[in-house]
SERO-4910 file (N, C-alpha, C, O; in steps of 0.05 Angstrom, whole numbers):
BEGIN
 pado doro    nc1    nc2    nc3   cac1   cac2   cac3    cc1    cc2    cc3    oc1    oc2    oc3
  Unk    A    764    921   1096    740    906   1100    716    925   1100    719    946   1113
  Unk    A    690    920   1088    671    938   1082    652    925   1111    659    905   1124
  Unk    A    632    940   1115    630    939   1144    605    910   1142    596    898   1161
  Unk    A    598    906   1106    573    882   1109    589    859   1117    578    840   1130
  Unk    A    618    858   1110    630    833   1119    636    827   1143    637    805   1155
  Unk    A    644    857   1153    645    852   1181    631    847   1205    640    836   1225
  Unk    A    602    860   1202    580    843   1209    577    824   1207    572    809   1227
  Unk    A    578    816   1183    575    780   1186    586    768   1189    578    746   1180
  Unk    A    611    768   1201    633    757   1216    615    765   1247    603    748   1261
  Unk    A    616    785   1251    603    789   1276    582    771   1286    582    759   1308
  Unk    A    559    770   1262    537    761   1273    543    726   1269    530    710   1283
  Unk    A    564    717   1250    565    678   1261    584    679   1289    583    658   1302
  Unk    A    606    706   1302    617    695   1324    603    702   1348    610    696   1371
  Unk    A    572    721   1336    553    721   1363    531    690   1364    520    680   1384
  Unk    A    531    684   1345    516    654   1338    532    635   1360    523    627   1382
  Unk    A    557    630   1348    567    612   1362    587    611   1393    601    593   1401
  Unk    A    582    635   1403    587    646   1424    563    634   1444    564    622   1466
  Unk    A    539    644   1428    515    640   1444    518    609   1451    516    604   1475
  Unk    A    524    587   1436    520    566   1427    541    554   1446    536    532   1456
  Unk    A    555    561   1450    584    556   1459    573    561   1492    574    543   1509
  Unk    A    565    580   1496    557    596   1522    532    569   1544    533    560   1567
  Unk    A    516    565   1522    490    548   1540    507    517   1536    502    502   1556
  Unk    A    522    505   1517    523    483   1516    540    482   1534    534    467   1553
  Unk    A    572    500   1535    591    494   1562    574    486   1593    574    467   1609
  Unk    A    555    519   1590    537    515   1622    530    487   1634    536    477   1656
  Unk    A    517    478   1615    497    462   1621    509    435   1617    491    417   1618
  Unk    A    530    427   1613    549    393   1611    576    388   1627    588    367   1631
  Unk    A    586    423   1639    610    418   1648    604    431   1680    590    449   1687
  Unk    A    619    415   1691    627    430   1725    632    457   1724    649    465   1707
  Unk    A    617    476   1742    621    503   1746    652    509   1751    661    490   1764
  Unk    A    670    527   1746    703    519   1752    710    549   1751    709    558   1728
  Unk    A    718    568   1775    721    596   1766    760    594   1773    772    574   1782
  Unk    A    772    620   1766    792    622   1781    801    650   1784    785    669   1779
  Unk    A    827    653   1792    842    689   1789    849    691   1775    866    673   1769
  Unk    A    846    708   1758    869    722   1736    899    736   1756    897    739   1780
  Unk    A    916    740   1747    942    760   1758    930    788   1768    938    798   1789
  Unk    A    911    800   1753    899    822   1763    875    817   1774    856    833   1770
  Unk    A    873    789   1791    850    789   1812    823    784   1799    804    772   1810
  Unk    A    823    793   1779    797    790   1764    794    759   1762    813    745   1766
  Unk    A    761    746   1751    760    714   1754    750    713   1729    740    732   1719
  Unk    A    754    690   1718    763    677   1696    749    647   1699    756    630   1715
  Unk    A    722    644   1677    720    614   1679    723    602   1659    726    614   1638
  Unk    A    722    571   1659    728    555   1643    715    558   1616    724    550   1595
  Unk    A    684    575   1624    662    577   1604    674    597   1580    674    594   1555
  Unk    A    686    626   1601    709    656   1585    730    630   1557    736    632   1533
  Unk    A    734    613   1573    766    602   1563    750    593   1536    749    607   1516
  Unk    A    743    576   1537    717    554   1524    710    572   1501    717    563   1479
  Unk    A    698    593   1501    686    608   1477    704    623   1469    700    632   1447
  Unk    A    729    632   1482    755    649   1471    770    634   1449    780    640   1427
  Unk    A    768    614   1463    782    593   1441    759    583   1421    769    580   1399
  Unk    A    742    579   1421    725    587   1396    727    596   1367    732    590   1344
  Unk    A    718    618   1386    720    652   1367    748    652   1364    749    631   1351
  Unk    A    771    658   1364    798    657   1367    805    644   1335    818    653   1316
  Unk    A    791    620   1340    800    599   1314    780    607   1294    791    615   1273
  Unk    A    755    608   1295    732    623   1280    746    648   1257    747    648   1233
  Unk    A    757    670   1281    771    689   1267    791    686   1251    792    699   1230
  Unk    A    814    664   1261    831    656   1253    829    642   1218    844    646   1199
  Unk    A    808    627   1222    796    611   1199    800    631   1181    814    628   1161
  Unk    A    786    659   1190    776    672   1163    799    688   1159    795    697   1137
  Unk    A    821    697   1168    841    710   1162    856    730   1181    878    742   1177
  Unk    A    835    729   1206    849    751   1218    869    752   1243    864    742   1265
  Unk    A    889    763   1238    910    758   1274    875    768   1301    853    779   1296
  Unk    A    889    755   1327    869    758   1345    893    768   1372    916    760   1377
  Unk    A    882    781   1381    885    796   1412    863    788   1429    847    805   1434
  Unk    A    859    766   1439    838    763   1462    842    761   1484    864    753   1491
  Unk    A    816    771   1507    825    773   1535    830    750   1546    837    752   1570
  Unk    A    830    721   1534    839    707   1555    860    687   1537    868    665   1546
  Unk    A    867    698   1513    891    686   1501    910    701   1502    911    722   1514
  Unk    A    934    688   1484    958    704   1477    954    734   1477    933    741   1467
  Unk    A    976    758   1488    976    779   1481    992    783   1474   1010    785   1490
  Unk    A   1000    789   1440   1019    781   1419   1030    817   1413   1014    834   1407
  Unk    A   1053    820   1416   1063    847   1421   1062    861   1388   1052    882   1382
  Unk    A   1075    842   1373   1074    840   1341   1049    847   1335   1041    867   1324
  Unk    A   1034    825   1346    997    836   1329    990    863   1334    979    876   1316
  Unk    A    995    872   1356    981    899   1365   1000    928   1344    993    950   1336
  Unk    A   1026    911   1342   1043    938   1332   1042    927   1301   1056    940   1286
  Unk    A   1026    904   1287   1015    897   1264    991    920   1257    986    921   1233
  Unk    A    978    934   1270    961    947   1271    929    932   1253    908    943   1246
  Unk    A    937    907   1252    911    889   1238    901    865   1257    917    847   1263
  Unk    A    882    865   1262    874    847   1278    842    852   1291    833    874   1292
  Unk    A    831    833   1299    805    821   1316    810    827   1351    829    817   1362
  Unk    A    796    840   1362    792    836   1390    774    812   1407    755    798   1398
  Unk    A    779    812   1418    749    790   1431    755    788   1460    777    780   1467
  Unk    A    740    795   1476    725    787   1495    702    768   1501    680    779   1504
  Unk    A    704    742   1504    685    721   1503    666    730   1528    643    724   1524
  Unk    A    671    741   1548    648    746   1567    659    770   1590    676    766   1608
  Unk    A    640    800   1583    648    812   1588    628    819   1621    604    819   1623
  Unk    A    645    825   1639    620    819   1669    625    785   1686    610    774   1702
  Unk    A    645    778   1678    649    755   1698    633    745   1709    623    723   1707
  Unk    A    629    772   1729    615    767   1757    589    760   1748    580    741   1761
  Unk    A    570    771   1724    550    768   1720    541    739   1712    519    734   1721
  Unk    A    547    726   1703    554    701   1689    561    682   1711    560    659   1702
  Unk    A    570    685   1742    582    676   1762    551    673   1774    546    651   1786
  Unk    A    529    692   1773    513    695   1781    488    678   1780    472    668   1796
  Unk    A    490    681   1748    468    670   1739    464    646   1733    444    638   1720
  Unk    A    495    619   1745    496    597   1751    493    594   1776    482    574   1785
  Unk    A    501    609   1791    493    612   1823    470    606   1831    464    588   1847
  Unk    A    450    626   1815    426    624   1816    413    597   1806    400    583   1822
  Unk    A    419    589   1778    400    569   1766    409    543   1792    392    528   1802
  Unk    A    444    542   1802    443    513   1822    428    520   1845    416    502   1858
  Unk    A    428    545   1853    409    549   1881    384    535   1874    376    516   1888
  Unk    A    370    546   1850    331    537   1845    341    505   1840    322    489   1845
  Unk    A    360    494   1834    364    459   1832    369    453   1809    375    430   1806
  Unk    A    369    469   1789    382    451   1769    391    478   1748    380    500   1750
  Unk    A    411    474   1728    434    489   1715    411    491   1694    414    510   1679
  Unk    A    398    482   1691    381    483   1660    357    508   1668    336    511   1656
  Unk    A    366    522   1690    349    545   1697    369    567   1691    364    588   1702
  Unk    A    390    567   1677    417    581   1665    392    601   1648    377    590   1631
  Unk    A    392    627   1654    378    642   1637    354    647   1635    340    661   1621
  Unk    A    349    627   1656    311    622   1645    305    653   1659    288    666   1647
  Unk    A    314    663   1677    294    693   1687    321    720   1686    344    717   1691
  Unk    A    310    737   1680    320    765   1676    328    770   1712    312    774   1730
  Unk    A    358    769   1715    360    773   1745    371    812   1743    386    821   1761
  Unk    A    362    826   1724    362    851   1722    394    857   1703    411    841   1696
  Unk    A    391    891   1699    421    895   1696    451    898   1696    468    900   1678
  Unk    A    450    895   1739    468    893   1755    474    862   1743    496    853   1750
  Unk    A    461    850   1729    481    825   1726    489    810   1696    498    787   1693
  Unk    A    481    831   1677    486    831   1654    522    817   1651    542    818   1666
  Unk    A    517    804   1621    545    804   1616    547    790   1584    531    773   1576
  Unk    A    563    797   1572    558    809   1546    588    800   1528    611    802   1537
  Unk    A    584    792   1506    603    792   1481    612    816   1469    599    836   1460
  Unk    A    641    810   1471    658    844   1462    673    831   1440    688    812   1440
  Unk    A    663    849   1418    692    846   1390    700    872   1371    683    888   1363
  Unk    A    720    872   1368    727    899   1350    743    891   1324    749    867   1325
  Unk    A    750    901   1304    764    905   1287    778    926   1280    769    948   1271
  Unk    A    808    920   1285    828    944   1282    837    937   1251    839    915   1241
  Unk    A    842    967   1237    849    956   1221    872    991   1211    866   1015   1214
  Unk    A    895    976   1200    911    997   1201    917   1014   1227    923   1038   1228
  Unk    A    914    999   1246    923   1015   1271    904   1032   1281    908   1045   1302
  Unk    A    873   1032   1260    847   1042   1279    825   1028   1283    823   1010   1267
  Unk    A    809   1029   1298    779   1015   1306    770   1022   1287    769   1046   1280
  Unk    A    757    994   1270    736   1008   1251    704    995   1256    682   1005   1251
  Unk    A    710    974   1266    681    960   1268    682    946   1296    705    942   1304
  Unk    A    663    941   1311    658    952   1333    626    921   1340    612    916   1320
  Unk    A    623    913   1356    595    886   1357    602    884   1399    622    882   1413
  Unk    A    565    885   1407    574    883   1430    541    865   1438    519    876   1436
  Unk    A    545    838   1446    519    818   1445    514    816   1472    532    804   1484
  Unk    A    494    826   1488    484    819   1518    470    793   1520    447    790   1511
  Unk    A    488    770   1536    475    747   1532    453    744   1549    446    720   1550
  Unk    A    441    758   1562    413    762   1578    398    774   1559    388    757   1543
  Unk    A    394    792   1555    372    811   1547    371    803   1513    351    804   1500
  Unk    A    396    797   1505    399    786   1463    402    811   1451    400    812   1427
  Unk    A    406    835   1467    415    859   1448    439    859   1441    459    849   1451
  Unk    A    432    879   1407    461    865   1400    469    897   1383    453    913   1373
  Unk    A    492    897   1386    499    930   1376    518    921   1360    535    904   1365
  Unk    A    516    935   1340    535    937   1313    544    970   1304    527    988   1301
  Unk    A    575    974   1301    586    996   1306    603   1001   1283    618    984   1276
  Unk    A    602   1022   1271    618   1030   1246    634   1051   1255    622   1070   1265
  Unk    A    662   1053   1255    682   1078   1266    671   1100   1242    671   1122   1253
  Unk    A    661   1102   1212    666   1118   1193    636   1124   1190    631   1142   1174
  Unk    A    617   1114   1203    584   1118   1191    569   1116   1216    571   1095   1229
  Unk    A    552   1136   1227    534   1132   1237    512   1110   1231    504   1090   1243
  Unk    A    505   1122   1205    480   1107   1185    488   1074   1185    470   1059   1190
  Unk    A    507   1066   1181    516   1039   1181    513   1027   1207    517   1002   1206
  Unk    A    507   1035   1229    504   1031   1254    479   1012   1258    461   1015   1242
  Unk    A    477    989   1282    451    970   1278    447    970   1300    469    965   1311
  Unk    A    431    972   1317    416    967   1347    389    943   1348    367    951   1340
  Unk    A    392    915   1358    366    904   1363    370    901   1387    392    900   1399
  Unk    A    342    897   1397    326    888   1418    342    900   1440    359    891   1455
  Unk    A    328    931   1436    342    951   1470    316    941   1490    294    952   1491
  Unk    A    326    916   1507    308    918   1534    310    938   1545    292    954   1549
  Unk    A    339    940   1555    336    963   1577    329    991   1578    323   1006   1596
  Unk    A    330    993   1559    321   1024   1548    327   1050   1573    309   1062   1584
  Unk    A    355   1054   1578    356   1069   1602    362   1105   1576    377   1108   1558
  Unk    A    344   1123   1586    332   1140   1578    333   1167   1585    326   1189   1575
  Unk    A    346   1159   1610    349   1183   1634    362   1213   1624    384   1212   1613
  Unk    A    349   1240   1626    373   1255   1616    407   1256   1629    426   1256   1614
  Unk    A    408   1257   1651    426   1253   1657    440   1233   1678    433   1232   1701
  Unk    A    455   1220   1669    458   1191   1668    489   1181   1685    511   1191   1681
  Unk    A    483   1163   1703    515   1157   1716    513   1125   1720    502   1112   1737
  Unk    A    529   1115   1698    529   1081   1702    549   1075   1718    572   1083   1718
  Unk    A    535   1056   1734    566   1042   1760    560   1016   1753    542   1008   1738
  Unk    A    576   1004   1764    581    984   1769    565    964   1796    552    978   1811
  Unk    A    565    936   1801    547    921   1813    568    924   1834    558    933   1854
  Unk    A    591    919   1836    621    913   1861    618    959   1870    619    977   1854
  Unk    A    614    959   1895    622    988   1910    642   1005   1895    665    999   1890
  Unk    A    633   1025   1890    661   1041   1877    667   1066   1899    656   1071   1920
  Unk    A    692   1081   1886    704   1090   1905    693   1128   1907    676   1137   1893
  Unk    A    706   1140   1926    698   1164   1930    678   1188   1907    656   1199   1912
  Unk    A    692   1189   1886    685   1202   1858    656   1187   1852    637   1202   1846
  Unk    A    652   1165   1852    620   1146   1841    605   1155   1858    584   1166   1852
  Unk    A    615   1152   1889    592   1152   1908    592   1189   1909    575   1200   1923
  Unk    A    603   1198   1900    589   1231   1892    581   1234   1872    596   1252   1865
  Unk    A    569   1230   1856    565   1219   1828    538   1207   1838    517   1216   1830
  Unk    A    539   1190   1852    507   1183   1855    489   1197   1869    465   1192   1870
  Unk    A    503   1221   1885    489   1232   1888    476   1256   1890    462   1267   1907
  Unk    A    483   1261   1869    481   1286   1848    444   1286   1852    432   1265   1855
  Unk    A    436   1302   1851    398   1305   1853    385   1294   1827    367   1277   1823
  Unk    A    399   1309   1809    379   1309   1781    400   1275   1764    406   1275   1740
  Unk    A    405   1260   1774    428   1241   1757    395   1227   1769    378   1229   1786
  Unk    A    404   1210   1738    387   1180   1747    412   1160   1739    424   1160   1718
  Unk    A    415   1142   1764    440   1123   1771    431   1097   1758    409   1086   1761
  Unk    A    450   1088   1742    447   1054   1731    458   1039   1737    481   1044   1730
  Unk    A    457   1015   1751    477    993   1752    473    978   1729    452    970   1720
  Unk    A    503    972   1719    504    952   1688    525    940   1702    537    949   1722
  Unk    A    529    921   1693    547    906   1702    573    898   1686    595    892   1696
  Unk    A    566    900   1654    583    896   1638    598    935   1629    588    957   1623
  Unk    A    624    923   1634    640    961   1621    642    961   1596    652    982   1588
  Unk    A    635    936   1571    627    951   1545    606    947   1534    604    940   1511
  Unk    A    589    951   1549    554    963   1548    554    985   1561    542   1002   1548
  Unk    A    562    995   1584    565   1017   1601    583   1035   1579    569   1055   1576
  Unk    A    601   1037   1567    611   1048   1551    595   1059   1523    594   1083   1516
  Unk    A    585   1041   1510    579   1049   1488    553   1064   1497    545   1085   1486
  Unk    A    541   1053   1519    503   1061   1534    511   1092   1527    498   1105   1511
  Unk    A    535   1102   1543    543   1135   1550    533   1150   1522    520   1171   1522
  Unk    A    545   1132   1496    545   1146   1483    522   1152   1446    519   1166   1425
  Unk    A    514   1130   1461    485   1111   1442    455   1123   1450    438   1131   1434
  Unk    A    454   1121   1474    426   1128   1489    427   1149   1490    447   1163   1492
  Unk    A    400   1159   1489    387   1194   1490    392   1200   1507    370   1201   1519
  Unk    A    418   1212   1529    423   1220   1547    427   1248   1537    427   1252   1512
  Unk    A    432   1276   1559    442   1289   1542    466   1297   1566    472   1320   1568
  Unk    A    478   1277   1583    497   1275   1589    502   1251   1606    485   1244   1622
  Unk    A    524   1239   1604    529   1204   1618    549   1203   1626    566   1216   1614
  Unk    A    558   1189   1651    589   1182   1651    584   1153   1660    603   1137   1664
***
């Protein structure tokens, strides 16, 4: 797959992700639960997984997603779609929290409640058993990163709100972390970020003019 196609696979399953994202919010009962590893899982994650899932499917490709089947064959197929329909839970937990606190769900997005509560669309394309293309959509801020494993130059960045800039750089997390972070923050010359989403915090390390990140 040449990477124009894979973009544009990218950019209709960030279309209808988005689409998928405000229409669930705003018609269905808030509904969270546990995952087996504790982590929470809502109806909204399920809702756009299964989406995108079939989207991908349509067009030809096996899928590995975080809240579907984890197909042992696909992965040792070495061809296939990733997806993460909403990456940051907690963030997305939030920003319904918020809109029912002010009185009504149709305040879903209306204000920037900062970084710490970001949360974001994750997709990859493996192909032959490597990452080749790479899309990561912040449904707050609408930045949207497009990733080529073989080309820098093929690489696409819109709309960097956050623009974190810092030379040296330590992204955590919004939930307390453990011994190693909290020394880490407090390092003198570090400028500390809370992101909320770990694949924006991931790619941030290695995208942004830092000239060192963890």
């Amino acid at each position: 797959m040449k990477h124009q196609e894979a973009y544009a696979l990218f950019e209709q399953m960030i279309q209808l992700a988005k689409q998928e994202l405000l229409s669930f919010t705003l018609t269905h009962p808030f509904t969270k639960e546990a995952k087996p590893d504790k982590s929470l899982v809502t109806a909204c994650d399920k809702t756009i997984d299964l989406k995108l899932s079939q989207l991908a499917k349509d067009y030809g490709l096996q899928v590995i997603s975080e809240e579907g089947e984890h197909a042992q064959q696909i992965v040792e197929s070495g061809n296939y779609i990733t997806i993460d329909p909403i990456d940051g839970t907690l963030g997305y937990i939030d920003y319904v929290t918020h809109a029912l606190e002010t009185g009504d769900i149709h305040n879903f997005l209306k204000r920037d409640l900062g970084a710490e509560h970001d949360f974001s669309l994750l997709l990859g394309i493996v192909e032959d058993g490597v990452a080749q293309y790479a899309a990561l959509f912040c449904y707050v801020t609408g930045e949207k990163i497009f990733l080529d494993g073989n080309s820098k130059k093929n690489c696409i960045r819109e709309h960097n709100i956050r623009n974190y800039s810092g030379t040296d750089a330590v992204y955590t997390d919004q939930r307390p972390g453990g011994d190693i972070e909290e020394s880490l923050k407090k390092l003198p010359f570090a400028t500390v970020i809370s992101q909320a989403t770990l694949g924006l915090k991931s790619v941030y390390t290695l995208i942004n003019p830092h000239a060192s990140a963890i």
